[in-house]
C-alpha positions as CSV (number, residue, x, y, z in Angstrom):
1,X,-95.8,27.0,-80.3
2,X,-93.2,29.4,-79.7
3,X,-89.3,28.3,-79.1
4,X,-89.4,29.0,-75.2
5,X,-92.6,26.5,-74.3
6,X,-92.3,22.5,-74.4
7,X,-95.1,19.9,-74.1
8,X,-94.6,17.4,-71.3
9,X,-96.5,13.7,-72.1
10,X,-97.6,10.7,-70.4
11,X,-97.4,12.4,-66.5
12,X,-98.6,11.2,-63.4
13,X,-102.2,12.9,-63.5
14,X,-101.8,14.3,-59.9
15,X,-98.8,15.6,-60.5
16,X,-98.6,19.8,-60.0
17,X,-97.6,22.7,-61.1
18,X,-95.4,23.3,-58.5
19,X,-93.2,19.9,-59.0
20,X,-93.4,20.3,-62.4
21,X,-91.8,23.8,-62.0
22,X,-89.4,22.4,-59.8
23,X,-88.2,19.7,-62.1
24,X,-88.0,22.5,-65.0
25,X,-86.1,25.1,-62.9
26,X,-82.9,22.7,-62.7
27,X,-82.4,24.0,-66.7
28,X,-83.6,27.5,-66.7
29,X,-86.3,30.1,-65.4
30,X,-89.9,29.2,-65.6
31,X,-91.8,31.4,-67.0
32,X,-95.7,29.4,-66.6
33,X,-96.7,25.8,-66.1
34,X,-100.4,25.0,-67.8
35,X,-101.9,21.9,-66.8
36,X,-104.3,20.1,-68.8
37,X,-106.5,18.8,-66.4
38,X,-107.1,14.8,-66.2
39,X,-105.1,14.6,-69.4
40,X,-101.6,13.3,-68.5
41,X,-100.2,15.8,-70.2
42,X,-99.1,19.6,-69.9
43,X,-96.8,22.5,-71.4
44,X,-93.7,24.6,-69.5
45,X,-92.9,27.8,-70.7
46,X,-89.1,28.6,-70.2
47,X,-87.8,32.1,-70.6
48,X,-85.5,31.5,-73.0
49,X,-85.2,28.6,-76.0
50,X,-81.8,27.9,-75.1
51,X,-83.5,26.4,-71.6
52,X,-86.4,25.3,-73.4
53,X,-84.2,23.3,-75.6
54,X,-81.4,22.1,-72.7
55,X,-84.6,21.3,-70.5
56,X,-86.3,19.3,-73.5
57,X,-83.1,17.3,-74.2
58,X,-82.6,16.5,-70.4
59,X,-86.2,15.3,-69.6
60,X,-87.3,13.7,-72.5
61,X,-87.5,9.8,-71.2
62,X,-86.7,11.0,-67.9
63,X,-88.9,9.5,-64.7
64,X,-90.8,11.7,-62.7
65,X,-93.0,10.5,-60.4
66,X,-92.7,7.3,-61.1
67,X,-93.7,7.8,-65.0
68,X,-91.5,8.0,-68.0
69,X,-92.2,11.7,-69.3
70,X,-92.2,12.8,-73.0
71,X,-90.3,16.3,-73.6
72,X,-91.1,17.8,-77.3
């Protein structure tokens, strides 16, 4: 896994790409959101590690959507 894309754990499984690209572009550009379908669980590509790594350390434990998210 390169430096610029972060796994996101334990989401609401209806959440979207689109709030999940919203929440991410608060700490950098978003490059592509992949959804694993029915999984709870997805991966955010930023465009840079520094965001990556800003986003990661801001969202990690964070609520969204009502579920505690894991950032790695």
């Amino acid at each position: 896994m390169s430096g610029t894309k972060v796994y996101i754990g334990n989401l609401y499984l209806r959440a979207s790409k689109k709030e999940l690209e919203s929440l991410f572009s608060r700490y950098g550009e978003v490059k592509r959101v992949e959804l694993i379908e029915g999984s709870g669980f997805g991966f955010v590509e930023m465009s840079t590690s520094e965001e990556a790594e800003k986003a990661r350390k801001a969202l990690d434990g964070a609520e969204f959507l009502e579920r505690v998210i894991r950032v790695r």
